[in-house]
Structures are given as structure tokens and as C-alpha cells.
C-alpha positions in Angstrom: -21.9 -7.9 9.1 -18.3 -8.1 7.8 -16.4 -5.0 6.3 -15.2 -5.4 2.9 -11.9 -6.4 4.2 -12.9 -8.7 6.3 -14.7 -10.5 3.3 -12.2 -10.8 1.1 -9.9 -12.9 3.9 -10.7 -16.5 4.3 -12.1 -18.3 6.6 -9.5 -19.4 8.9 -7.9 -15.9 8.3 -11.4 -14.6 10.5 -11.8 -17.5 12.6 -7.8 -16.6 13.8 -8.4 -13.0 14.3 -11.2 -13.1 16.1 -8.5 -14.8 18.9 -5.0 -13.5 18.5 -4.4 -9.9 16.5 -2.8 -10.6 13.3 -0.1 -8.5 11.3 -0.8 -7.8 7.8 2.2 -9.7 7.1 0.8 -12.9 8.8 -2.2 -12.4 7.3 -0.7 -12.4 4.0 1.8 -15.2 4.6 -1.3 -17.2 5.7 -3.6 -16.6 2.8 -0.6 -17.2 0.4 -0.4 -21.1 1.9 -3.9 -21.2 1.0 -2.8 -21.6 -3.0 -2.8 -25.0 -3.8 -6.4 -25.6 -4.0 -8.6 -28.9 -4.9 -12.8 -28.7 -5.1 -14.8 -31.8 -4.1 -18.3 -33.0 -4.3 -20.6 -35.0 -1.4 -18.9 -38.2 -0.4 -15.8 -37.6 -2.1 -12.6 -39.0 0.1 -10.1 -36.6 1.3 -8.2 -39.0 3.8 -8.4 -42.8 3.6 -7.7 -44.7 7.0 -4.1 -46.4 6.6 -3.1 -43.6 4.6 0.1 -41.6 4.9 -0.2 -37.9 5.3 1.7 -36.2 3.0 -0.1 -32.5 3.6 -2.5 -30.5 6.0 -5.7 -29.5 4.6 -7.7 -26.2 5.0 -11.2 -26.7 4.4 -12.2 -22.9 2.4 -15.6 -23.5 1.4 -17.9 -26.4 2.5 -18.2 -29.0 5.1 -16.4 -32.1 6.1 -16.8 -35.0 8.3 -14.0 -37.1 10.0 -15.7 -40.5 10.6 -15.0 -44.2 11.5 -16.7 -48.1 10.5 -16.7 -50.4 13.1 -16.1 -54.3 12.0 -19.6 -54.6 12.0 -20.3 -51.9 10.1 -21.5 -49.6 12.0 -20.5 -45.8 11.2 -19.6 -42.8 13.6 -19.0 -39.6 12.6 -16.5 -38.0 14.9 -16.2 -34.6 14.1 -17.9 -32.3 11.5 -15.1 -29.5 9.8 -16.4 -26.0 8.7 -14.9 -23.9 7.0 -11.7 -22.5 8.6 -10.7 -25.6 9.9 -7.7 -27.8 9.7 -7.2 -31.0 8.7 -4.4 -32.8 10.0 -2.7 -29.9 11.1 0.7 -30.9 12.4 1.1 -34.4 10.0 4.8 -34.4 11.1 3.8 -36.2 14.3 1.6 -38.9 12.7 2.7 -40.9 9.9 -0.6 -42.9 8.6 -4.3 -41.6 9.2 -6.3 -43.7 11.5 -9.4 -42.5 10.5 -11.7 -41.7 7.2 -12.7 -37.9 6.1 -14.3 -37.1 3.2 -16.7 -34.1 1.8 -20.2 -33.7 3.4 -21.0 -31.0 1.0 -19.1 -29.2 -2.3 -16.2 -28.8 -0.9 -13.0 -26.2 -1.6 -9.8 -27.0 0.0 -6.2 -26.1 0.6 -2.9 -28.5 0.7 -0.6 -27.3 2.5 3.1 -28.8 2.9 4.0 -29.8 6.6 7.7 -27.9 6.4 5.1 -24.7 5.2 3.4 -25.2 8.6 6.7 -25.5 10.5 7.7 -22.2 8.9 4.9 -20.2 10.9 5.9 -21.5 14.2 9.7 -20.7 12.6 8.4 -16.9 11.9 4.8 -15.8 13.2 5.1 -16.7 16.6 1.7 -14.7 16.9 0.0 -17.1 14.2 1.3 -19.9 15.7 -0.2 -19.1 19.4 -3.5 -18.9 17.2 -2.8 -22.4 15.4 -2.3 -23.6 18.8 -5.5 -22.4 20.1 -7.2 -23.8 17.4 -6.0 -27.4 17.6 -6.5 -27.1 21.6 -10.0 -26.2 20.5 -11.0 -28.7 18.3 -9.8 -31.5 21.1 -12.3 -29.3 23.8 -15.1 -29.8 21.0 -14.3 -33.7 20.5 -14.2 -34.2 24.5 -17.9 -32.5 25.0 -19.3 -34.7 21.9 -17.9 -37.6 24.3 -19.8 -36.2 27.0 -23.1 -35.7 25.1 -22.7 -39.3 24.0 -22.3 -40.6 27.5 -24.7 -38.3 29.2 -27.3 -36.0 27.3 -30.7 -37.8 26.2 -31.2 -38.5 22.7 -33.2 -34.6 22.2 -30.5 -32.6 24.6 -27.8 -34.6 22.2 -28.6 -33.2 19.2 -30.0 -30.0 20.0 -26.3 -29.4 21.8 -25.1 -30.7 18.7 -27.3 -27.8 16.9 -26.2 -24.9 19.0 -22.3 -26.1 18.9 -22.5 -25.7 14.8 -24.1 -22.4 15.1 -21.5 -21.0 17.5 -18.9 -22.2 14.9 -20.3 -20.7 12.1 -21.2 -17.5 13.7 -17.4 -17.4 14.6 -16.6 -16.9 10.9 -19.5 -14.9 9.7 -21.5 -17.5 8.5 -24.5 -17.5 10.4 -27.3 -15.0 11.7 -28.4 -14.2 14.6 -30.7 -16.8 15.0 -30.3 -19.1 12.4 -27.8 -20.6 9.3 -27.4 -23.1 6.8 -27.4 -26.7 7.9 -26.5 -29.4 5.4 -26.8 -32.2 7.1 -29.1 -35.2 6.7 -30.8 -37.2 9.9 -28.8 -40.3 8.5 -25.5 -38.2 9.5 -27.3 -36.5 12.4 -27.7 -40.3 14.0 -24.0 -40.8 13.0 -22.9 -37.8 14.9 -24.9 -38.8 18.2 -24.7 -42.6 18.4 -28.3 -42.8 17.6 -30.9 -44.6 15.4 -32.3 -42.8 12.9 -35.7 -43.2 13.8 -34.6 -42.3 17.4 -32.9 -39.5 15.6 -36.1 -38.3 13.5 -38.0 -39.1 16.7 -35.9 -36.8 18.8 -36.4 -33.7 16.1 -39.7 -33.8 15.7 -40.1 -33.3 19.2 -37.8 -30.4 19.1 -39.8 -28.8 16.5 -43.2 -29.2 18.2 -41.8 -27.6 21.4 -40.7 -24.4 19.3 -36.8 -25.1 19.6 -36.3 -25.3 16.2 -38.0 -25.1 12.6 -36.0 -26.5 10.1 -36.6 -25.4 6.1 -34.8 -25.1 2.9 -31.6 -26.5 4.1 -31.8 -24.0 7.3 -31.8 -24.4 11.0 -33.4 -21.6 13.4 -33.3 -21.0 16.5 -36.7 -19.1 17.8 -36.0 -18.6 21.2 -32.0 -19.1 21.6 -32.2 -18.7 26.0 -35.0 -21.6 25.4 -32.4 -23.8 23.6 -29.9 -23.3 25.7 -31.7 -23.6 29.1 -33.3 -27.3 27.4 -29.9 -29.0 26.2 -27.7 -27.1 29.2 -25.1 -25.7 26.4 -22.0 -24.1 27.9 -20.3 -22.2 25.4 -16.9 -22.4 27.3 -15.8 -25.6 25.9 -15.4 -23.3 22.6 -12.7 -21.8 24.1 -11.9 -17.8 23.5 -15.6 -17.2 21.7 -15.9 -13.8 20.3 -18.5 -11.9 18.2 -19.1 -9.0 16.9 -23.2 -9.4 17.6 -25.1 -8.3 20.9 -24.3 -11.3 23.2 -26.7 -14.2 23.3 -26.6 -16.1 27.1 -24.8 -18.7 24.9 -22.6 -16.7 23.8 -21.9 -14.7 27.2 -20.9 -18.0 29.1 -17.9 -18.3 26.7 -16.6 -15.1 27.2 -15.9 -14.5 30.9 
């Protein structure tokens, strides 16, 4: 469980620590870029494609997906962002978005001006190392979706899929043990892994019959976490530095060595 500290620090403030060791001064110089704050609902743009970047984002609260229409219309969604994640972190090097993202779920988030962001790596060479890991971090997770897309079967795809989000959250203290809140819809599910949807709804269903997970009220469980693992072949390395505080699942441990 987080301290009361811990819970009054956002979620990118967690996510960081659990990597680098952070200053009270960073931390504070961090949450104060955190002030200029907007709140969206489901489906609600927060970057067209075409469209000049004129700030980061920090998603706070909610989830976000970064996603693409092909001419004939068909979407994929290519990464999902929880909270703690940047959006378009350094915009100095790219002048116009060349993809959509927009709110999956209620959504809280932060603008934050690019010469803001150059002031960390000016100043908190320590929070910048972290910045850095997290942006090397978020390419590892894009290149193993690439490889579930190329090689896992359809049920592998998305229970790897399943795992990955868990890993996140538990990184920020947003998940148990076992289990956490999972907003997404098959639709989006079938977006993420190049699939049908009735593939897709195929797929789970066969998950939950074999005991890998029960879905209910908007959550996702894991009963038997080794079972999961050992089924989709999840190696938590491609997370990069994973840490918890929690006894060490084996998908945890294979993160950590």
C-alpha cells in the first residue's frame, strides 16, 4: 500500500521514483509543472494528426489511446497511456503530430510548455535520467506490441496484452496483487492486437474457460499469475527497470535481474 506521502504525489512523480531517487526539490519542481490542467471525457481528442504540438501532456488521471485510420478505414490503436505517462514528451524535435490520441476514459491532464521540459534536463540532471528512461521505455513497450502482432496467436496476444497493463499499473499503485481496473472494450481490445472482434471475443472467452482470467465490473483478475505467464510467454524485461514494493510474482522477478 502507499504511505501517505506517497499518495499525495502524482502519478508520474511514483512511476519516476520507483527508478531514479528523487530530491524533494525535483519532486516539487515536477509536481509544480503539473498546474495547468484540462479534464476530458471518452472519445474526446487530445492530439489531431497534422497538428502542431505546441505542449507535452501528462496524463494524471485516466486512460488514453494513441491510434491511427488507415485509408480504408481501418483503425489501430498503437499504444494505450496510463496514468503517469507522457504525451509527446520532447515536442521540440517534431513539429506536427502524425498520429491521433484522444481520451479512452474521464481523463485529467497536464500541459506542459516544451522550454519547461528543457529546463529539467537544464537543472535536475537526476529527473531528466528518469525522463530518459521513461521515453526509452515506452519505445521497448511499442517494439514488443510489434512482436505480439507478428508472432503471438490471437489468445497469447491479448492475454500479453493483459499482463503488460497490469505491470504498468502496479508500477504506480494502481493495481493489486492479482487483479485492477480495466476499461477497455473488446472493440478497442481488437484495435490493440490487429484482430476481429469476434476473433477478439472468441480469443477471451477461451481465456476465461481455462481459468486465466475472470473479467467483472470493469475488472480484470488474474487467478493463477505463473499460469498466465507460462501461457502467453510474458517477459517482464522489455518494461525495463520494474520495481515493486509487493512479494515478487515470476513476472515480476524476470524484470528485475
Amino acid at each position: 500500500m502507499m504511505t501517505e506521502g506517497e499518495a499525495m504525489h502524482s502519478a508520474a512523480v511514483r512511476r519516476l521514483s520507483s527508478t531514479v531517487l528523487l530530491t524533494t526539490e525535483e519532486i516539487e519542481f515536477f509536481e509544480g509543472l503539473q498546474n495547468n490542467r484540462a479534464q476530458l471525457k471518452p472519445d474526446e481528442k487530445i492530439i489531431a494528426d497534422g497538428e502542431e504540438f505546441t505542449a507535452s501532456f501528462l496524463i494524471r488521471k485516466g486512460w488514453a489511446m494513441r491510434w491511427h485510420v488507415t485509408p480504408l478505414g481501418r483503425r489501430q490503436i498503437i499504444k494505450i497511456y496510463l496514468p503517469g505517462d507522457f504525451i509527446g514528451l520532447h515536442v521540440n524535435f517534431r513539429r506536427s503530430a502524425v498520429h491521433n490520441v484522444s481520451a479512452l476514459t474521464n481523463v485529467e491532464l497536464a500541459a506542459i510548455e516544451p522550454t519547461r521540459i528543457l529546463d529539467i534536463y537544464r537543472n535536475y540532471p537526476i529527473l531528466a535520467a528518469g525522463l530518459d528512461w521513461s521515453a526509452v521505455r515506452s519505445f521497448n513497450i511499442i517494439s514488443e506490441h510489434n512482436i505480439s502482432l507478428g508472432a503471438r496467436p490471437a489468445r497469447q496476444r491479448i492475454l500479453h496484452l493483459f499482463l503488460e497493463l497490469w505491470c504498468r499499473m502496479l508500477l504506480i499503485e494502481e493495481a493489486d496483487d492479482d487483479s485492477f481496473d480495466f476499461p477497455l472494450t473488446q472493440s478497442q481490445i481488437a484495435d490493440i492486437c490487429g484482430l476481429s472482434l469476434v476473433h477478439t471475443n472468441k480469443s477471451i472467452q477461451h481465456l476465461r474457460r481455462s481459468g486465466l482470467i475472470v473479467f467483472g465490473k470493469g475488472r480484470l483478475q488474474f487467478p493463477d499469475i505463473d499460469a498466465a505467464v507460462e501461457f502467453c510467454d510474458f517477459d517482464a524485461r522489455f518494461l525495463g527497470e520494474f520495481r515493486t514494493k509487493r512479494p515478487p510474482h515470476a513476472v515480476l522477478a524476470s524484470g528485475t535481474d
